[in-house]
N, C-alpha and C positions, 0 to 999 in steps of 0.2 A: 603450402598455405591453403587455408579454408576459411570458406566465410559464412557463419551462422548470423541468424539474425533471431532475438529475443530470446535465447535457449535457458539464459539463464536467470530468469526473472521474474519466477514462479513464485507469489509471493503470501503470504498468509492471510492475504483478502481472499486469494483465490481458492486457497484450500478451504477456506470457510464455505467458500461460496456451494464448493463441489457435496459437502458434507448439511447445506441444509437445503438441497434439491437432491436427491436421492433419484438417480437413473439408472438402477441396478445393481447387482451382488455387491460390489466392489463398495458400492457406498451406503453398504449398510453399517451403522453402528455398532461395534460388537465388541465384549471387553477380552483382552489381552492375555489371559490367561499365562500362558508362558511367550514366551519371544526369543528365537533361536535367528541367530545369524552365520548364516554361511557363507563363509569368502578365504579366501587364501591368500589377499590383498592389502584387509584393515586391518588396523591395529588392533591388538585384544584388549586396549583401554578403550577406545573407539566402540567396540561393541560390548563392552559392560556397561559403557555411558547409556549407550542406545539400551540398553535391556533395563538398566533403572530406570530412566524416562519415561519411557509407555510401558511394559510390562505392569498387570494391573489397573490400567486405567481403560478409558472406553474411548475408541476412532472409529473409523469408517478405513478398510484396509486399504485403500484409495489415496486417505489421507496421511495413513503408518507411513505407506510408500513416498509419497513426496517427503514428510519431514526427515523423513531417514535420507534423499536423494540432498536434499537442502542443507541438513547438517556436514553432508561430505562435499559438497560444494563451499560449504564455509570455510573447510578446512584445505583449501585449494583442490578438492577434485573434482575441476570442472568438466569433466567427461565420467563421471561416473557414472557406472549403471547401478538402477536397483531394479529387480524385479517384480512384480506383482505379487505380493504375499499368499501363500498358500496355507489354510486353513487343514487339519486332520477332524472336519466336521462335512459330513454330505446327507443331505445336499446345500442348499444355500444355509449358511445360518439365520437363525430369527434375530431382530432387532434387540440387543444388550445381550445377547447370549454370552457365554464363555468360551474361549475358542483357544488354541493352541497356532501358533504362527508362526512359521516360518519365512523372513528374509534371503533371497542369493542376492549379494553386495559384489559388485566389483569395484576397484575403487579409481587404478589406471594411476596414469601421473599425477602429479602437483604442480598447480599453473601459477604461477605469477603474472602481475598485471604492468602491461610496461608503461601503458598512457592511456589516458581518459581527453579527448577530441570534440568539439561542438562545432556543429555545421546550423547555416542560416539564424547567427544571432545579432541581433543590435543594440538590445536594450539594456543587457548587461556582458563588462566586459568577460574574458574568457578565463582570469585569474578567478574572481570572483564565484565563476560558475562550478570551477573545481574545485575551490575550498569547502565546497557543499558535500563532498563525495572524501568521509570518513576512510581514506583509504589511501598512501601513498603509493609513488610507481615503484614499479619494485618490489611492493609487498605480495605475500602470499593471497592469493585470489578469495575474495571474499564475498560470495552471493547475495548473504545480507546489508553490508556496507554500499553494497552498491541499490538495491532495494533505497535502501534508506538513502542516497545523498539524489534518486531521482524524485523520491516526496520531499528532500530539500527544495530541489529545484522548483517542484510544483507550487511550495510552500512559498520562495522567494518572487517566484512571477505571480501569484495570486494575492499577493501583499503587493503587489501594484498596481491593481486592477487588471490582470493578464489573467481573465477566470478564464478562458477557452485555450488557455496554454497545453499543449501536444510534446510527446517527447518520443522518440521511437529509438533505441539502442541496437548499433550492432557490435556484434563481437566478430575481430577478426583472430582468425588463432593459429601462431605456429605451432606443427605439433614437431619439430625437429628440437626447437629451445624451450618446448612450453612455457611458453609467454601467451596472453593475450592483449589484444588493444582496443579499445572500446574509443566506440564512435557513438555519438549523440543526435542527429537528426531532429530540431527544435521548431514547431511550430508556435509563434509567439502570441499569433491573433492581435485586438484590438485591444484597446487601453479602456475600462470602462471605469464609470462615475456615478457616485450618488446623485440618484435623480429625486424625485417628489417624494413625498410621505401619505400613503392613502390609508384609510380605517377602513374597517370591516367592524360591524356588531353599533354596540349603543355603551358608548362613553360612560365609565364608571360612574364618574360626577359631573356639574357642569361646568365646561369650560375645562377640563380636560386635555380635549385635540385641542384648542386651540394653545394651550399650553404648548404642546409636544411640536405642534408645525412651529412657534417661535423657538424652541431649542433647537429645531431641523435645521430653519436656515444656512446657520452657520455652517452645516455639514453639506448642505446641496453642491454639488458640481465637483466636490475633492472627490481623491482617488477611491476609489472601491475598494473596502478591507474589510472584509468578516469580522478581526475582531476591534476594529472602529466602532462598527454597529455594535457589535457585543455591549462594548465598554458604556457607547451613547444607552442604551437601552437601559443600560444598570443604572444610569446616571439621572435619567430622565420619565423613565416608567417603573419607577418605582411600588407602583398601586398593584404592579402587575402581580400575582402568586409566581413563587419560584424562577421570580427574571434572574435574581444573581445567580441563579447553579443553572439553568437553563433559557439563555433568553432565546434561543433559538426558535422555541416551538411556539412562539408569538408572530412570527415573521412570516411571511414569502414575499420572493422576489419576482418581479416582469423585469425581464430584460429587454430592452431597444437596440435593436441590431444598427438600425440605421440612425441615431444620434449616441449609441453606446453609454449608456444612461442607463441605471438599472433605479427603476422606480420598488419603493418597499412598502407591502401594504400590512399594518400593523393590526393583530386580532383581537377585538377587546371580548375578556371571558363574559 
């Protein structure tokens, strides 16, 4: 038995992230030219997929590398290696150049997930928390599904005003049954509430704010829900340009740690 912790939940914020800070060769830009896969492990539909995918499009080989490692994690290899892509271009390529690439893939066993576990919860029960995570036990190991049922969860605690909800994932894994088990480690934080309604700028017409603080009322001290406000805003500031596609960028928030109240200060253009 072994016990990894977050190995596998690498997730397309992050490759994003990696691909618009550029900290060397690896994360430079560059298009695809050909894409060759070397392994003795994947399937040869496995890497026609991968070669129709990116071949011709433009990544950062930083980012080829993870979506290739991601794809074969979807398809339960969760130990797979991929290598750093090697370019037949020296020295560093320049940004959008054309490049020839080669992948080493290994791909190793295929892990099924035997159970999904949450430690330190109260606030919702534990059936609940696992209907979030698109994935039965038993099934074939799923990188993505699991991605996705932890932005459930962030999604179902921030729909209750649990904005400082923590989640930290381990995998325990045998490699004799390849199974893995996943464990949850949930930080739930505090419960927050619509506090005040504060302006910023000068009231399109008069009487305005005072309009908007009587439609508040009703909404001061309920639970804290992004798209509450959304819906209030659409409802109630309507003068605003582009509230219904974007009420967002009308907003910030001050949060009160100590009465957990989060007061919303609205920006008049």
């Amino acid at each position: 038995m072994r016990l990894a912790i977050g190995f596998l939940f690498l997730s397309s914020l992050a490759i994003a992230a990696q691909t618009q800070a550029p900290a060397g060769p690896l994360e430079v830009p560059v298009k695809v030219r050909t894409l060759t896969i070397v392994s003795n492990d994947v399937s040869q539909e496995f890497q026609q997929n991968i070669v129709r995918a990116y071949q011709g499009q433009t990544y950062s080989l930083a980012e080829l590398e993870e979506r290739i490692r991601q794809g074969l994690r979807d398809l339960g290899y969760a130990q797979a290696s991929v290598e750093i892509p090697q370019i037949a271009t020296m020295p560093a390529p320049a940004p959008g150049q054309s490049v020839d690439v080669t992948v080493r893939v290994s791909a190793r066993a295929i892990y099924r997930l035997s159970k999904i576990r949450f430690e330190n919860t109260k606030v919702f029960p534990a059936d609940q928390l696992r209907s979030q995570f698109p994935i039965a036990n038993g099934s074939v190991f799923n990188a993505t599904f699991i991605g996705k049922g932890l932005d459930n969860l962030k999604n179902l605690y921030q729909s209750q005003g649990y904005i400082t909800f923590g989640a930290i994932p381990r995998i325990q894994e045998d490699e004799v049954q390849h199974i893995l088990a996943l464990t949850i480690d949930i930080s739930e934080g505090g419960q927050y509430f619509f506090g005040r309604l504060l302006f910023n700028g000068v009231e399109p017409r008069a009487g305005a704010a005072q309009a908007l603080l009587a439609a508040w009322k009703p909404l001061e001290g309920k639970v804290y829900n992004l798209q509450t406000l959304a819906q209030w805003l659409k409802a109630n500031a309507t003068f605003l340009p582009d509230v219904q596609t974007a009420p967002e960028k009308y907003v910030s928030s001050h949060i009160e740690d100590g009465t957990y109240r989060i007061d919303i200060e609205l920006e008049f253009p």
